[in-house]
C-alpha positions as CSV (number, residue, x, y, z in Angstrom):
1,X,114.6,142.9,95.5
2,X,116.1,146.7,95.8
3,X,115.6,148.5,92.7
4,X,114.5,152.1,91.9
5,X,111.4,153.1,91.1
6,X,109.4,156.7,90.2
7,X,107.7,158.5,92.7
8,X,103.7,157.7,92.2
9,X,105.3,153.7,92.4
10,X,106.7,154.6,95.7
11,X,104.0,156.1,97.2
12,X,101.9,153.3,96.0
13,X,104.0,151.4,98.1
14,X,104.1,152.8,100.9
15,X,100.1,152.9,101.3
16,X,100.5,148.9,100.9
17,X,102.8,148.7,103.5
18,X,106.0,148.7,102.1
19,X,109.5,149.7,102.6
20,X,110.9,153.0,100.4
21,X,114.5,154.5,100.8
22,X,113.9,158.4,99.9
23,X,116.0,161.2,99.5
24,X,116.4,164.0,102.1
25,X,118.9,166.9,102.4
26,X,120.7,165.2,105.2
27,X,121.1,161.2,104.0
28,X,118.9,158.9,102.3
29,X,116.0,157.0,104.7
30,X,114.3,153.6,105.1
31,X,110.5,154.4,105.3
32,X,107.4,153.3,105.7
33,X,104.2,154.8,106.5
34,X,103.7,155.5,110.3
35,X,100.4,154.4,111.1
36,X,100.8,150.9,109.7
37,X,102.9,149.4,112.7
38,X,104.2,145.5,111.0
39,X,105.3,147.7,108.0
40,X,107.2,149.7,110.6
41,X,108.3,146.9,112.4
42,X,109.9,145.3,109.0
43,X,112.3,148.7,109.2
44,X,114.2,147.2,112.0
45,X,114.2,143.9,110.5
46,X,115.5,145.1,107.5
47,X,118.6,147.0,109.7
48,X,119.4,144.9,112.0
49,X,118.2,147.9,114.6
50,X,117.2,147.1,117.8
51,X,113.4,148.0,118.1
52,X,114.3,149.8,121.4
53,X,115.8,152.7,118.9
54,X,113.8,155.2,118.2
55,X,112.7,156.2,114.7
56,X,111.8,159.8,113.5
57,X,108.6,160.4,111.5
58,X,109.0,162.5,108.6
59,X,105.7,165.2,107.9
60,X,105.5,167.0,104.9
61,X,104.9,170.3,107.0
62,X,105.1,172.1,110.2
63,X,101.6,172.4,110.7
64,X,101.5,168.5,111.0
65,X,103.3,168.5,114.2
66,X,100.6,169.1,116.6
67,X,99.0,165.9,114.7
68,X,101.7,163.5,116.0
69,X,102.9,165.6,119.4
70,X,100.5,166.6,121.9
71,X,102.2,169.4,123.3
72,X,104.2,171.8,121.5
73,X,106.1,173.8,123.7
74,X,106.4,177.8,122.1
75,X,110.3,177.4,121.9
76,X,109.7,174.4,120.2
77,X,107.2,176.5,118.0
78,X,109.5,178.8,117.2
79,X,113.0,176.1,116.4
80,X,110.4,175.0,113.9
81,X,109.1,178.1,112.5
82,X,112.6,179.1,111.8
83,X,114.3,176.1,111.0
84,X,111.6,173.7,109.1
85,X,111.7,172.5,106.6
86,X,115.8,171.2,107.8
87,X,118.0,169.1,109.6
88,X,116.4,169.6,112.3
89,X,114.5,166.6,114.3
90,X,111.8,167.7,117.4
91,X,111.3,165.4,120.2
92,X,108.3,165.7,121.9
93,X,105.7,164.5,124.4
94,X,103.6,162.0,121.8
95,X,99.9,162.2,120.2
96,X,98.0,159.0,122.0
97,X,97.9,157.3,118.1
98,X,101.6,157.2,117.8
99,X,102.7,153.4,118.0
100,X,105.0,152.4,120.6
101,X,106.9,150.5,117.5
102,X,107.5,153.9,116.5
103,X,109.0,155.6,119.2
104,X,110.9,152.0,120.6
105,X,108.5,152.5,123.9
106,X,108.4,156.2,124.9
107,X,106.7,158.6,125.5
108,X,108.0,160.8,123.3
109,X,108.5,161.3,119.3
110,X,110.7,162.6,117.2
111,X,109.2,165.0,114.5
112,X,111.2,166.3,111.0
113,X,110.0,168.0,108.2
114,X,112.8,167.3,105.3
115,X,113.5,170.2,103.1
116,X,114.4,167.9,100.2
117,X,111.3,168.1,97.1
118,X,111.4,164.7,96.0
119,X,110.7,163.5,100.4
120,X,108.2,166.3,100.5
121,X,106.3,164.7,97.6
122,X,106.5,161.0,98.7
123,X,105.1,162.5,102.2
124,X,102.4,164.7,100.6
125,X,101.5,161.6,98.1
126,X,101.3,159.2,100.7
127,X,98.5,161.9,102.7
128,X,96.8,162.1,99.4
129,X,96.1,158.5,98.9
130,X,95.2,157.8,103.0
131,X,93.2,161.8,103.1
132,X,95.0,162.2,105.5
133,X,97.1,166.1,105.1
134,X,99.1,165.2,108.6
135,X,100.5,161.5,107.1
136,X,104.1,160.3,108.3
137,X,106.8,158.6,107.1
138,X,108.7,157.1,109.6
139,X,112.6,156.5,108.9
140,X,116.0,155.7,110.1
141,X,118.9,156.1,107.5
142,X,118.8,153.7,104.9
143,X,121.7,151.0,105.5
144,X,122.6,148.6,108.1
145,X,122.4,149.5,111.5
146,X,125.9,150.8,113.2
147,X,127.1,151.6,109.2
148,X,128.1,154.9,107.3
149,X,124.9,156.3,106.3
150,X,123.4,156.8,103.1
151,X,123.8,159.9,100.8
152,X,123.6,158.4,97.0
153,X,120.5,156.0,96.1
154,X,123.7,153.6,94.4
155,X,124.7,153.7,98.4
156,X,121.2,152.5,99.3
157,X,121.3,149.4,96.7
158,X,124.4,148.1,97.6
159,X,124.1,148.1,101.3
160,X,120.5,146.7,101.1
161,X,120.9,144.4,98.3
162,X,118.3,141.3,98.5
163,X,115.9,143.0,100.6
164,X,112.3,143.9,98.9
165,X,113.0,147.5,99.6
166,X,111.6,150.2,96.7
167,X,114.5,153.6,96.2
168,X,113.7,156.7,94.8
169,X,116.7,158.4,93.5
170,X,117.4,162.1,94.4
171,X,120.9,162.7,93.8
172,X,123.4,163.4,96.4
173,X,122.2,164.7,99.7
174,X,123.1,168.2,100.2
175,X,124.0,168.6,103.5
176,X,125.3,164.7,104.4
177,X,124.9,164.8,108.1
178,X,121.7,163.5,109.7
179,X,119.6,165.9,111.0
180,X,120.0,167.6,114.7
181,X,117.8,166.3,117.3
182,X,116.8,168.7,120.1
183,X,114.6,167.3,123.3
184,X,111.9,169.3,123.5
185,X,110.1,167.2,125.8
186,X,111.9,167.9,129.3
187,X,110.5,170.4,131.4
188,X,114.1,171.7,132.0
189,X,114.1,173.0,128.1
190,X,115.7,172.1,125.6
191,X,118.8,170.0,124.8
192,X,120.7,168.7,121.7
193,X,120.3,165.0,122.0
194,X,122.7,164.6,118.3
195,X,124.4,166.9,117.2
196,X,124.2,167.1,113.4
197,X,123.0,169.3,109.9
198,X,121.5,172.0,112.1
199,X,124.9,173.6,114.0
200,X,124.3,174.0,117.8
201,X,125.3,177.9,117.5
202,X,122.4,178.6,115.0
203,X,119.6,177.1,117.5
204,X,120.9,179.4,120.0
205,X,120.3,182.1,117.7
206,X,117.0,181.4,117.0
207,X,115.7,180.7,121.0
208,X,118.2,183.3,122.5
209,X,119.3,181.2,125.0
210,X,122.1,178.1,125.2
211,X,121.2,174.8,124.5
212,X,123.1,172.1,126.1
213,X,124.4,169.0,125.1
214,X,122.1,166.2,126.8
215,X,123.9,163.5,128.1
216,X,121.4,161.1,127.5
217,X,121.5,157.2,126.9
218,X,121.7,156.0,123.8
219,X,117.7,155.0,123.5
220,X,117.1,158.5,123.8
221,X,117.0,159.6,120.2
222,X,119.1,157.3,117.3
223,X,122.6,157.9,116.4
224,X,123.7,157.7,120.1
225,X,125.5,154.5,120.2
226,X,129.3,155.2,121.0
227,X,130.3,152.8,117.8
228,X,128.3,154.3,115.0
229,X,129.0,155.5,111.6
230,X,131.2,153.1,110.6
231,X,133.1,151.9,107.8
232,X,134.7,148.3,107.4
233,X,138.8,150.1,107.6
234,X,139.5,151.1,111.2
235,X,138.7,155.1,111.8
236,X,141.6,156.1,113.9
237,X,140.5,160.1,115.3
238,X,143.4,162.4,116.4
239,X,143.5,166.1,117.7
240,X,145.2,168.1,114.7
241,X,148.1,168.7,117.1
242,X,148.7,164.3,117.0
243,X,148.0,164.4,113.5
244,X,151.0,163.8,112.0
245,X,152.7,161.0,114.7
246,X,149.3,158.8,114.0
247,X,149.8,158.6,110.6
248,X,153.5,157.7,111.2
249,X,152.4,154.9,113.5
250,X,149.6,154.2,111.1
251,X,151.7,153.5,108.1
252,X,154.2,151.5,110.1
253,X,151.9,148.6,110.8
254,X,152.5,147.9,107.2
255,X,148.6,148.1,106.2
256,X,146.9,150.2,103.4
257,X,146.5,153.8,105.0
258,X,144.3,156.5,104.5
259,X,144.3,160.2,105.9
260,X,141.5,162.4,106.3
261,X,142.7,165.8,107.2
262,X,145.8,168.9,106.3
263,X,148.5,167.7,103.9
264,X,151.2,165.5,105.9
265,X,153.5,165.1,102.8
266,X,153.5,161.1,103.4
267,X,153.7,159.8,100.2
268,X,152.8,155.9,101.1
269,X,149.6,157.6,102.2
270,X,146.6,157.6,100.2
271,X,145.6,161.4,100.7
272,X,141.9,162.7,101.0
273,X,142.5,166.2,102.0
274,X,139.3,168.6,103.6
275,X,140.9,171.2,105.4
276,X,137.9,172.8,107.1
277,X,135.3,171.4,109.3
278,X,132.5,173.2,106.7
279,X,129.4,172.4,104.2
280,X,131.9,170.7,101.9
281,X,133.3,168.2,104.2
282,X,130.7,167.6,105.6
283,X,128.6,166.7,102.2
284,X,131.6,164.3,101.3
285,X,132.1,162.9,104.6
286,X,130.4,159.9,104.2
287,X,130.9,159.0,101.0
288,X,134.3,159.3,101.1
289,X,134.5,156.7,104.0
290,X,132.4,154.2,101.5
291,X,134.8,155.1,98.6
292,X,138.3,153.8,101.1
293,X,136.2,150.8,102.1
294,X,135.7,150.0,98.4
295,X,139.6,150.7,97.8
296,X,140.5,148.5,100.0
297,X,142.0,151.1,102.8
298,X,142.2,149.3,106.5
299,X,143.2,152.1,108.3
300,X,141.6,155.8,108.3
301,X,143.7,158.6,109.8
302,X,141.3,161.7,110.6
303,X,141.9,165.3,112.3
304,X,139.2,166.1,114.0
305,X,137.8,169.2,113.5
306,X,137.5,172.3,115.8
307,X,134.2,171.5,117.6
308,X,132.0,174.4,116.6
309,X,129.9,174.9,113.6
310,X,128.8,171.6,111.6
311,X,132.6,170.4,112.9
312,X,131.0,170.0,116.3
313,X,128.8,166.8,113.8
314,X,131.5,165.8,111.9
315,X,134.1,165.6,114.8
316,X,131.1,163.4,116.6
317,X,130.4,161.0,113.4
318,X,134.2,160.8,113.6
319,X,134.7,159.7,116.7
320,X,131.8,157.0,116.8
321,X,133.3,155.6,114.1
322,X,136.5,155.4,115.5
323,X,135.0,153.6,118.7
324,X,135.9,150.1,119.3
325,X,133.2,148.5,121.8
């Protein structure tokens, strides 16, 4: 059964195989440790993912990396330099003992080192107990596959209640986007595969150059689905401009409505108000999808934000879960 445990319990348990939801700054992950492929394998299981998905293995430091890739590129060097420990995933070209499970078949892998204390210690615990300093935890969020995404252990329980999966509880996650993931494995150079914790604007900073926007399929790195991130009400996305006319039409089918975005002055409508696409919205973002589900809200109104910053991630969350397949 899910339940919480302490941290030497968890690491413990991940040595035997087993599965731990941890904490990190972006949202809360399924793991298990990265060598053992069947405990791996029981991640997707446990989701509901398809093992073609890609998982992300988890180090406890950047000096790990050239452990689990076999070529690191130096502007891949440098992103991580800069930018690790953060929401910021690497993919690149795979070490030969990386499981295939792992990386749902490629060639490639991708790499994060979470700045959360409480992940860093499960991962440096787990290396301890294997003597093994360059140990992985590989992860996907920690809920169904295609839901919202963790960022509260409570989150964790419900959504995986019945499965034999251990949770160490680390508060609410700081930044509540999952992490950016940048290819670093093309020889054209690097691209954003997801967009996420790590805005686009600050890697460019850091390499001096642009990085694009990858238009890759969807087995490329995870969160790529176009239905993703989403809550049981229907997520209805509009340009700040439409704002206002889809809530109208939203509160005219006569259902329990929602709005995520400026005051409209609708008083029928249950109002969650974030003005600006910044750390704040982006740290509730999730949670306040869960909290409409559990009030019983069946349609969600949201502006999207102005694509630039971390409202480049929240407008793409938004409109995955706005996607009807």
């Amino acid at each position: 059964m899910t339940r919480l445990v302490e941290l030497e319990a968890a690491i413990a348990a991940l040595a035997r195989g087993e599965l731990v939801a941890f904490p990190t700054e972006t949202v809360y992950g399924l793991g298990a440790d990265a060598s053992q492929p069947d405990a791996v394998a029981r991640i997707f299981r446990v989701k509901g993912r398809p093992t073609s998905h890609p998982l992300i293995v988890h180090l406890a430091g950047v000096e790990a990396l050239t452990s689990w890739a076999r070529e690191l590129p130096p502007f891949a060097r440098r992103l991580a330099d800069v930018l690790m420990p953060g929401p910021l995933t690497l993919v690149l070209p795979r070490a030969d003992h990386v499981s295939p499970v792992v990386t749902g078949g490629l060639d490639s892998v991708g790499l994060r080192v979470p700045a959360h204390p409480l992940a860093r210690a499960l991962i440096e615990g787990l290396g301890r107990s294997r003597g093994d300093a360059a140990a992985g935890v590989a992860a996907p969020s920690a809920n169904r596959f295609g839901a919202v995404s963790p960022t509260r252990a409570a989150h964790v329980l419900a959504d995986l209640e019945g499965e034999d999966v251990l949770v160490l509880d680390g508060g609410d996650a700081e930044v509540g986007l999952e992490s950016t993931i940048v290819d670093c494995a093309s020889p054209s150079g690097p691209s954003i595969l997801r967009v996420g914790g790590t805005p686009r604007e600050l890697l460019e900073d850091v390499l001096g150059a642009p990085v694009p926007l990858a238009s890759a399929g969807p087995a490329r790195a995870p969160g790529m689905l176009a239905s993703h991130y989403a809550p049981k009400a229907r997520v209805l996305a509009a340009l700040r401009g439409d704002f206002a006319r889809e809530v109208r039409a939203a509160l005219a089918t006569g259902k329990r409505v929602a709005t995520l975005g400026p005051e409209v002055g609708f008083g029928a409508a249950i109002e969650v108000r974030a003005e600006r696409a910044d750390a704040t919205l982006a740290r509730s973002l999730y949670a306040t999808l869960r909290e409409l589900d559990e009030e019983g809200v069946e349609l969600v109104v949201v502006a999207l934000p102005e694509p630039e910053g971390l409202g480049l991630a929240i407008a793409d969350r938004l409109t995955r879960a706005a996607h009807r397949g």
